[in-house]
VEXVO-737586 format. One line per 3 residues: number of its first residue (from 1); their letters; for each residue x, y, z of N, C-alpha, C, O. Coordinates in nm, 4 decimals. Layout:
BEGIN
NUM = A = X/Y/Z/X/Y/Z/X/Y/Z/X/Y/Z | ...
! end
This chain:
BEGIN
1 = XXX = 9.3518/7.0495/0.6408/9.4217/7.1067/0.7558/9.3312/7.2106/0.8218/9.2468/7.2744/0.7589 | 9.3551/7.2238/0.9577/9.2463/7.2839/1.0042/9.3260/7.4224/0.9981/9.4329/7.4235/1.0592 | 9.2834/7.5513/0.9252/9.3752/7.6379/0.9764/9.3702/7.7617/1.0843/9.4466/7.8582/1.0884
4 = XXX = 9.2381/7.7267/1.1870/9.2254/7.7800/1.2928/9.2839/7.7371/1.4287/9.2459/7.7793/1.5379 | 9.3732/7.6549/1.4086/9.4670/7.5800/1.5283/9.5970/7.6082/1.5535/9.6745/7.6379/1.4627 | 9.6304/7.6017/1.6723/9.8054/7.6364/1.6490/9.8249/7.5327/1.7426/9.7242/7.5159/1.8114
7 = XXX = 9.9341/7.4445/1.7745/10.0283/7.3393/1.8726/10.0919/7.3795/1.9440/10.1888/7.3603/1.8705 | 10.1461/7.4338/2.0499/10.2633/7.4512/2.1263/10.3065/7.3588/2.1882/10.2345/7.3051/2.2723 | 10.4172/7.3203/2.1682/10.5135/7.1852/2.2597/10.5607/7.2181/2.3099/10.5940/7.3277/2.2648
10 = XXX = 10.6330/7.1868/2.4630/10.6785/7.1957/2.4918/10.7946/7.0844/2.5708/10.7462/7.0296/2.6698 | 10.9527/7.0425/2.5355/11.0044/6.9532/2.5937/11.0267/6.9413/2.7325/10.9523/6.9797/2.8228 | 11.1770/6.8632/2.7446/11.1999/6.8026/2.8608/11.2055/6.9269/2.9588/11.2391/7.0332/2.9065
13 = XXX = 11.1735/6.9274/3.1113/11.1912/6.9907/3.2406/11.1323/7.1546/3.2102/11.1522/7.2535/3.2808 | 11.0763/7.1486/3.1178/10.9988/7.2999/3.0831/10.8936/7.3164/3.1923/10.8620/7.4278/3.2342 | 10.8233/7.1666/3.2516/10.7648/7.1238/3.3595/10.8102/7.1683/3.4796/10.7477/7.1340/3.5799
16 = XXX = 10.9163/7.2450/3.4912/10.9839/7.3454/3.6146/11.0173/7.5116/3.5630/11.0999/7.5895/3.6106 | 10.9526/7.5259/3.4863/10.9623/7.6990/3.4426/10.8999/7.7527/3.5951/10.8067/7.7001/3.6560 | 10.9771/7.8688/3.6362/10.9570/7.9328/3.7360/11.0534/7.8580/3.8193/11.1261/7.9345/3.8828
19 = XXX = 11.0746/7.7447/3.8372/11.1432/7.7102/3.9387/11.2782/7.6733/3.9215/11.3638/7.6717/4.0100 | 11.2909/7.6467/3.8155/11.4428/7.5832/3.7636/11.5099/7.7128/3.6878/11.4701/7.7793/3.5922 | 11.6676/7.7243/3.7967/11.7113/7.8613/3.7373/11.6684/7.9477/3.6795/11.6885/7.9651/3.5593
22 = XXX = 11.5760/8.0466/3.7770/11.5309/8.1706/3.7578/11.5992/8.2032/3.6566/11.5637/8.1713/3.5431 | 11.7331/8.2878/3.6869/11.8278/8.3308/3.6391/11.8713/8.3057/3.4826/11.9194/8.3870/3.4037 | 11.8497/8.2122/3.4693/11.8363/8.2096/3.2965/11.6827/8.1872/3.2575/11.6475/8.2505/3.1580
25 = XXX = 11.6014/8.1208/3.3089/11.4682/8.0619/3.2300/11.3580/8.1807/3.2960/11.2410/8.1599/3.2639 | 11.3784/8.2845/3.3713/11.2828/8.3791/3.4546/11.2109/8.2887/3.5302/11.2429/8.1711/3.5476 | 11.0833/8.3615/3.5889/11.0173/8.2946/3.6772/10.8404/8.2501/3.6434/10.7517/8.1872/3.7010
28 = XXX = 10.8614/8.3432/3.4860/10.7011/8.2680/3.4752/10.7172/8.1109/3.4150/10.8038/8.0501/3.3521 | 10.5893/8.0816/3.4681/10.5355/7.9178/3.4810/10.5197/7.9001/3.3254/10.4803/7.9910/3.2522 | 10.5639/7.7390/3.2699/10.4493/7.6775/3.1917/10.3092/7.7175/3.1933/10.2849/7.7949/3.1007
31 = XXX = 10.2187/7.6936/3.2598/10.0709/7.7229/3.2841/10.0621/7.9139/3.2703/9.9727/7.9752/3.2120 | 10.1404/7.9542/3.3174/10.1154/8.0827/3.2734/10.1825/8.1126/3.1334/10.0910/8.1624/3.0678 | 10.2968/8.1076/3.0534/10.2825/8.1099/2.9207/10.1616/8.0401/2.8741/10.0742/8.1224/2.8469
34 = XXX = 10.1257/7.9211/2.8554/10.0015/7.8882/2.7790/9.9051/7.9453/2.8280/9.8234/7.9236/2.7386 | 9.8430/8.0117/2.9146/9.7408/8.0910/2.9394/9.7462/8.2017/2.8423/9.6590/8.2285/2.7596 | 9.8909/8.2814/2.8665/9.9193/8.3841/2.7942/9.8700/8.3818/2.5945/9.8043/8.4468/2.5133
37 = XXX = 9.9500/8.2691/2.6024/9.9341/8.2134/2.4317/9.7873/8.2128/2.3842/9.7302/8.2690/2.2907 | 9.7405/8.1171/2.4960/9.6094/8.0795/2.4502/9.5165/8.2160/2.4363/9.4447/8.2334/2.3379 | 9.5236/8.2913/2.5228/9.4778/8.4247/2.5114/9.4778/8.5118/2.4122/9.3735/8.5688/2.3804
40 = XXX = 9.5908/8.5341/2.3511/9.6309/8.5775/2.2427/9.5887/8.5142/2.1057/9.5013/8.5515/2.0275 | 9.6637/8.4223/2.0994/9.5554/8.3395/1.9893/9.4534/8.3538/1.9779/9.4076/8.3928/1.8705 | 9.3536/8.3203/2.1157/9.1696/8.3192/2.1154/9.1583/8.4998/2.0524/9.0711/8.5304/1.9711
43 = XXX = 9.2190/8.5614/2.0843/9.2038/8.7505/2.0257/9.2247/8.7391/1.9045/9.1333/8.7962/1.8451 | 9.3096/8.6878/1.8233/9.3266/8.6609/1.6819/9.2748/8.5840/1.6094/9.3287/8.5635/1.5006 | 9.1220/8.4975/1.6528/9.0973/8.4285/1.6156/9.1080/8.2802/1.5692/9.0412/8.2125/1.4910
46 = XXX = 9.2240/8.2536/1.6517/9.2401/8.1237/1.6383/9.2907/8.0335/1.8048/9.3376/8.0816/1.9080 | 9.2480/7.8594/1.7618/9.2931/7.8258/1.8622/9.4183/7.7653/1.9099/9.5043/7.7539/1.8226 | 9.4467/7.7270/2.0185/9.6032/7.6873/2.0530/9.5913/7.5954/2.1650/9.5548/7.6272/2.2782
49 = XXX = 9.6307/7.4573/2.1183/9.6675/7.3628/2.2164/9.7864/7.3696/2.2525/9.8598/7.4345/2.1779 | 9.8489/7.3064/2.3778/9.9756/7.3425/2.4419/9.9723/7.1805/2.5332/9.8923/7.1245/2.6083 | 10.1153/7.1476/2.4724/10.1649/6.9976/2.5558/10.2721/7.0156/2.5373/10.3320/7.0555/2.4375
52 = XXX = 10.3347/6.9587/2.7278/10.4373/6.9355/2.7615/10.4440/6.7974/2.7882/10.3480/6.7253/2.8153 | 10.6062/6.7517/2.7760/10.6618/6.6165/2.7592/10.8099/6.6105/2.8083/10.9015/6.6820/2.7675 | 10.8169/6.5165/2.8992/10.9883/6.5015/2.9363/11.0279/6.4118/2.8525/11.1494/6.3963/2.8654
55 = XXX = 10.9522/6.2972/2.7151/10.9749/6.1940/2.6619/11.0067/6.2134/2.5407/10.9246/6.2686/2.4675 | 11.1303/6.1737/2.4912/11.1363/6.2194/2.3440/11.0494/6.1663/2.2601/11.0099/6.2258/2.1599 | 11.0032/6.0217/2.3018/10.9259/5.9694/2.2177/10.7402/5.9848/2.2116/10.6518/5.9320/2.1442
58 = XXX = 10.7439/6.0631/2.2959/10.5739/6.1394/2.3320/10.5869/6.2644/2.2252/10.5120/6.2916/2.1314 | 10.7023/6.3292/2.2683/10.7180/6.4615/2.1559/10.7149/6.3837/2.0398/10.6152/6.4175/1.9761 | 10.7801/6.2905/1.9786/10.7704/6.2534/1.8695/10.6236/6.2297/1.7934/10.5931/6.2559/1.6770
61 = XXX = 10.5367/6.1657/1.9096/10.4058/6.0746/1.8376/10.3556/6.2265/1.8192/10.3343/6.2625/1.7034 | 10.3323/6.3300/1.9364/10.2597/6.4855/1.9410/10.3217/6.5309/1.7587/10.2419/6.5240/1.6652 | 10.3809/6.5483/1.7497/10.4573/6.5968/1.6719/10.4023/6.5749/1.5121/10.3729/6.6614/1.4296
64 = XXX = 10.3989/6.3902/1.4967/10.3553/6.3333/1.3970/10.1982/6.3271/1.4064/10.1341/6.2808/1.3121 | 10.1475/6.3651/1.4991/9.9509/6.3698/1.5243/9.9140/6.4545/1.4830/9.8006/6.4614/1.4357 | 10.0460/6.6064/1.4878/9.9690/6.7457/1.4727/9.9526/6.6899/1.2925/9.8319/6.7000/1.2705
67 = XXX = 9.9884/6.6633/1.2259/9.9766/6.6401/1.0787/9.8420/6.6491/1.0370/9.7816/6.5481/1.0730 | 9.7693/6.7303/0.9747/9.6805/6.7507/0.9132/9.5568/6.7994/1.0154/9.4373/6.8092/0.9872 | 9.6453/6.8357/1.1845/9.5309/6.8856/1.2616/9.5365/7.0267/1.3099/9.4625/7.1045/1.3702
70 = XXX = 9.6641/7.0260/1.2542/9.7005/7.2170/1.2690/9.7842/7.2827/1.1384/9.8489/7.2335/1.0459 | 9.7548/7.3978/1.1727/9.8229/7.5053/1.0630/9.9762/7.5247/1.1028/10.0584/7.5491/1.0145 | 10.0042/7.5165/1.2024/10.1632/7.5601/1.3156/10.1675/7.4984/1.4333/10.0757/7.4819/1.5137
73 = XXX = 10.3228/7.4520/1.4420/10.3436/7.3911/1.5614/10.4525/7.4930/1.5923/10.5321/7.5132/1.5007 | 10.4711/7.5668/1.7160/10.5549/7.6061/1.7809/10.5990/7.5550/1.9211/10.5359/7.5447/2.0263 | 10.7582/7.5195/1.8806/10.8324/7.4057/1.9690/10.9290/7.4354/2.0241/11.0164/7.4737/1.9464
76 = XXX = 10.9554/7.4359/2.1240/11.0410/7.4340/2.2352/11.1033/7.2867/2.2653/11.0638/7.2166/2.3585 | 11.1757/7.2600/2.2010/11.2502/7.1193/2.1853/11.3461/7.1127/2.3479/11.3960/7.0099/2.3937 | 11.3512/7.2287/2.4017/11.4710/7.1920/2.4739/11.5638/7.1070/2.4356/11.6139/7.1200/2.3239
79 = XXX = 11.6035/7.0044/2.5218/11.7925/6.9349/2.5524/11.7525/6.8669/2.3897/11.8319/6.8493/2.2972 | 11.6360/6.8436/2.3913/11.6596/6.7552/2.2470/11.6751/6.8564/2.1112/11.7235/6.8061/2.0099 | 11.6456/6.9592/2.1099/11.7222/7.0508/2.0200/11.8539/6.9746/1.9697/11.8737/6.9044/1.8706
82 = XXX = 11.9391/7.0161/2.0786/12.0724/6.9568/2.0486/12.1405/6.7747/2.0046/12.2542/6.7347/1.9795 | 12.0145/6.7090/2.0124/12.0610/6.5819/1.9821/11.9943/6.4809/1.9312/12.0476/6.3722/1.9093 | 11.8195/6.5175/1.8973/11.7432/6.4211/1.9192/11.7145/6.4465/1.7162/11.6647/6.5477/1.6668
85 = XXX = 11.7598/6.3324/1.6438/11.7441/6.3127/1.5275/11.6125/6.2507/1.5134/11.5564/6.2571/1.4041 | 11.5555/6.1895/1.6154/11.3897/6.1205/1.6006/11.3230/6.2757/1.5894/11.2667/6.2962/1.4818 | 11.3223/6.3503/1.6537/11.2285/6.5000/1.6607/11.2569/6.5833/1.5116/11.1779/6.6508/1.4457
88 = XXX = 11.3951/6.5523/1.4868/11.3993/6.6120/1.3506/11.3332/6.5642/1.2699/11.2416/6.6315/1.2226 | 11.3595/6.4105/1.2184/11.2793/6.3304/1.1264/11.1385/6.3881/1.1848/11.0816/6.4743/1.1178 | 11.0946/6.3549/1.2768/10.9273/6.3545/1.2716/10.9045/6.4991/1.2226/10.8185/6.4993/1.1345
91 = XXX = 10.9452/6.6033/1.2457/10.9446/6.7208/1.1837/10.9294/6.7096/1.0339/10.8301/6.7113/0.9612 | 11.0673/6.6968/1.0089/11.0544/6.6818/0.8380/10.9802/6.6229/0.7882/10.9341/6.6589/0.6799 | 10.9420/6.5111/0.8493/10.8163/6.3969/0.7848/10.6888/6.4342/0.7583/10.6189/6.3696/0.6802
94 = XXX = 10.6273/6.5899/0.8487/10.5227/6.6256/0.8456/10.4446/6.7492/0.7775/10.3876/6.8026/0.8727 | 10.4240/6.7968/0.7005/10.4091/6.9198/0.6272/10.2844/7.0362/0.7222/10.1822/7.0866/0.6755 | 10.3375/7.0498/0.8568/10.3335/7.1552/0.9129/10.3921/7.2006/0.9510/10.4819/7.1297/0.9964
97 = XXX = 10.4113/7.3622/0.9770/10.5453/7.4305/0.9356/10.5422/7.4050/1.1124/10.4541/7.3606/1.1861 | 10.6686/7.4509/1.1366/10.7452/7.4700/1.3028/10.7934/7.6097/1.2913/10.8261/7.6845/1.1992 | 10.7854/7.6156/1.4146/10.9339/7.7279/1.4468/10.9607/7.7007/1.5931/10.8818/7.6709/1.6828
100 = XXX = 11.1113/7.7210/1.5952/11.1531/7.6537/1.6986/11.1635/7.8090/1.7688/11.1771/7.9205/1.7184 | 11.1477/7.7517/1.9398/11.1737/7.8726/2.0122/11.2457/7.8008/2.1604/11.2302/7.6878/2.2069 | 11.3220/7.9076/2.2059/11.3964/7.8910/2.3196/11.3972/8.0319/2.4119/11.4329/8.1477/2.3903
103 = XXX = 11.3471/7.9703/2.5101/11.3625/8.0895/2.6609/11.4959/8.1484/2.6454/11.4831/8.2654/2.6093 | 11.6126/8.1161/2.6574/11.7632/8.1446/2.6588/11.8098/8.1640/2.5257/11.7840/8.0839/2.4359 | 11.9043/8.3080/2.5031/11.9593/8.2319/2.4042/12.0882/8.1669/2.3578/12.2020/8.2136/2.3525
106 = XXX = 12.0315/8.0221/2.3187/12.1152/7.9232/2.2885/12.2716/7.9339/2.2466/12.3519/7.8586/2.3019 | 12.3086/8.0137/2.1633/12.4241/8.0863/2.1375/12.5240/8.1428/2.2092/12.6404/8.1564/2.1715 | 12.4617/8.1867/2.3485/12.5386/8.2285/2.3983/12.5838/8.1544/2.5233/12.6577/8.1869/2.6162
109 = XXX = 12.5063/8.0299/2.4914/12.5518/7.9414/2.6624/12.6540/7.8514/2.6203/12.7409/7.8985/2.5470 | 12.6637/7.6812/2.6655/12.7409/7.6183/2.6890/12.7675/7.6102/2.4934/12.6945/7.6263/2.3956 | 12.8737/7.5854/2.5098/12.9315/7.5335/2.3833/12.8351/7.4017/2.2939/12.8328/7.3865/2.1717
112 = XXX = 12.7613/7.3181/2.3983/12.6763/7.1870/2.2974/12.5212/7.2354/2.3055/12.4134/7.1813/2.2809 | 12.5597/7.3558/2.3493/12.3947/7.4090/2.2768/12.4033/7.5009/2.1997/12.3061/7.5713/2.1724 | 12.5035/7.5160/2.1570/12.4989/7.6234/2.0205/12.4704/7.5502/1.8721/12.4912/7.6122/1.7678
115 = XXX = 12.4207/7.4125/1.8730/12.3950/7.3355/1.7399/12.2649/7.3109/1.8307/12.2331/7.2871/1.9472 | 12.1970/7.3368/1.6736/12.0527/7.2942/1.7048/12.0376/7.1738/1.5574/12.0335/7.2052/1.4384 | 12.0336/7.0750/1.5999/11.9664/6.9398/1.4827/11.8659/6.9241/1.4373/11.8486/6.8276/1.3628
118 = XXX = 11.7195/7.0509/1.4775/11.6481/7.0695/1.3854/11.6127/7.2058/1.3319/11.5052/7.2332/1.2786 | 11.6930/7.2721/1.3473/11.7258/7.4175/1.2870/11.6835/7.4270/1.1280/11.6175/7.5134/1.0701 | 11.7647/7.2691/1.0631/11.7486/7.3065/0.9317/11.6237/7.2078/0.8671/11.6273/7.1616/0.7530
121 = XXX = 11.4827/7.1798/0.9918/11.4104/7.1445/0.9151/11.2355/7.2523/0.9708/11.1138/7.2389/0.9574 | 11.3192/7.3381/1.0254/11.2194/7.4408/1.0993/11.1588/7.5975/1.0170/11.2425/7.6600/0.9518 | 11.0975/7.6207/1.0203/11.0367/7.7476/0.9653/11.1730/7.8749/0.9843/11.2460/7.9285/0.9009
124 = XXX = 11.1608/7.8891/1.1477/11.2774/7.9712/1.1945/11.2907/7.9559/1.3010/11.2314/7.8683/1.3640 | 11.3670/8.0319/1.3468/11.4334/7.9768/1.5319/11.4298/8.1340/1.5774/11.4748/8.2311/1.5166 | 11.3679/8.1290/1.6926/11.3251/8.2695/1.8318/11.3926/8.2485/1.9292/11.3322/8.1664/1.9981
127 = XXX = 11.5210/8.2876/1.9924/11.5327/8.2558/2.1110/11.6308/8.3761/2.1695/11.7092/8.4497/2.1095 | 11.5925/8.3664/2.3250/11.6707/8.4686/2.3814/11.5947/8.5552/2.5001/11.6371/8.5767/2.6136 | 11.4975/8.5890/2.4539/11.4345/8.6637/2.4858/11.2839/8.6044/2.6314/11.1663/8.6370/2.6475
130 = XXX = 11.3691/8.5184/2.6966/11.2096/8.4448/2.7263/11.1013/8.3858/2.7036/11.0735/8.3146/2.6071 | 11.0308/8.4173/2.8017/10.8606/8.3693/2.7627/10.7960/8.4448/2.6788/10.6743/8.4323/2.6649 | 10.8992/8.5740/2.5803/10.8401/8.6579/2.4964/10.8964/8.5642/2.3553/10.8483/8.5673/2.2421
133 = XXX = 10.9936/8.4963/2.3963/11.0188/8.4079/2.2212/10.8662/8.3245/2.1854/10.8204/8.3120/2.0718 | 10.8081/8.2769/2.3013/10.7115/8.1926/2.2519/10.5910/8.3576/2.1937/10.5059/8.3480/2.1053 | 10.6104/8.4431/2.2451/10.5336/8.5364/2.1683/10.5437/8.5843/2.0559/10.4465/8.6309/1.9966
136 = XXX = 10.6668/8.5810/2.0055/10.7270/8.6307/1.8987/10.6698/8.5410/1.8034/10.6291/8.5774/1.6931 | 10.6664/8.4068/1.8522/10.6854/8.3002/1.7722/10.5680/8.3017/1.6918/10.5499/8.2950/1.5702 | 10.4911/8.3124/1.7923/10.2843/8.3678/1.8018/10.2131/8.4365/1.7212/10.1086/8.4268/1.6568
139 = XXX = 10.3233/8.5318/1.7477/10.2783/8.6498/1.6333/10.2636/8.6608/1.4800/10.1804/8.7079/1.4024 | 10.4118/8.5795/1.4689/10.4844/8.5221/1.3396/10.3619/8.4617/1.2848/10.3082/8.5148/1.1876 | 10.3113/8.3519/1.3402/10.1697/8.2452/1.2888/10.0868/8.3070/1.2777/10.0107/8.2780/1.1853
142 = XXX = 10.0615/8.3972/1.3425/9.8822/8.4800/1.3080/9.9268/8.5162/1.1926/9.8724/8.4838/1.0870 | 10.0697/8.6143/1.2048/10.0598/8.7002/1.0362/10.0947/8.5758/0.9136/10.0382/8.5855/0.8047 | 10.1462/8.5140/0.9278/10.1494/8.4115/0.8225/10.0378/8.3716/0.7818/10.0074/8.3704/0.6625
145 = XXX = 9.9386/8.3219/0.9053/9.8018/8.2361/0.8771/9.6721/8.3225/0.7944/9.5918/8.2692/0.7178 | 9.6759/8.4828/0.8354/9.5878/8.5880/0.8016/9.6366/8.5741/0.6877/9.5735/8.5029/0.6096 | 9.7692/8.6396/0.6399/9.8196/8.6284/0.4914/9.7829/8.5135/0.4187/9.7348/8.5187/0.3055
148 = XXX = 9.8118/8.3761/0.5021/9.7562/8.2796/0.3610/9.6034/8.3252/0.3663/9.5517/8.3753/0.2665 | 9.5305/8.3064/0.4877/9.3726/8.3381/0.4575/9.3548/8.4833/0.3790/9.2538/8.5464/0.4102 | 9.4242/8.5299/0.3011/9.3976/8.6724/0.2495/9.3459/8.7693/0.3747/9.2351/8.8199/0.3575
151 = X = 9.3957/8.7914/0.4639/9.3589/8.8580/0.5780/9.4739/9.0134/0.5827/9.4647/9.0942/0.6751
! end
């Protein structure tokens, strides 16, 4: 496993951050979180690929590829959070850890997004807080990754 890599996924219509309801999702871009990420990471010494997908079954293959090519995948499942049992399996199937993250938090919106279906095969779940959950999430992996590297 390479453990200078990190994954960021990102699902369906994340491809409209900034533009799709300000009001809950804010207004920074896709391209500007992964700038952000990637930045951060590159300061901590490690690197970070970042793919977005409206296809459950693209997230799926991404998902099952990262296997033995990264240390962490941090995922933003969006709508498929709530329903997509292929994203869970490929999760569980793969022995790199996740943590799931969400711009909004999930809990407090519509009633069929308060179940998340891969909650219970994820590291931990960030959400609420914005384009700062994917930071949180970030952070979480460096200190995990330093700690396993005795850092």
């Amino acid at each position: 496993m390479n453990l200078n890599k990190i994954l960021v996924l990102h699902g369906p219509n994340l491809n409209l951050l900034g533009k799709r309801e300000p009001e809950i999702y804010g207004s920074t871009t896709i391209d500007d979180i992964n700038s952000m990420l990637k930045e951060e990471a590159s300061k901590a010494g490690f690197a970070l690929d970042a793919m977005q997908t409206n296809h459950e079954g693209v997230l799926v293959d991404a998902i099952q590829a990262a296997n033995g090519q990264y240390a962490y995948i941090i995922l933003n499942a969006a709508a498929f959070t709530h329903y997509s049992i292929a994203v869970r399996d490929a999760i569980a199937a793969i022995s790199v850890p996740t943590i799931e993250v969400h711009l909004s938090n999930i809990h407090k919106r519509e009633e069929f997004r308060h179940h998340s279906v891969i909650a219970s095969v994820v590291v931990g779940q960030i959400c609420g807080f914005g384009a700062d959950s994917y930071f949180a999430a970030l952070q979480v992996v460096i200190r995990e990754l330093n700690r396993e590297a005795g850092k």
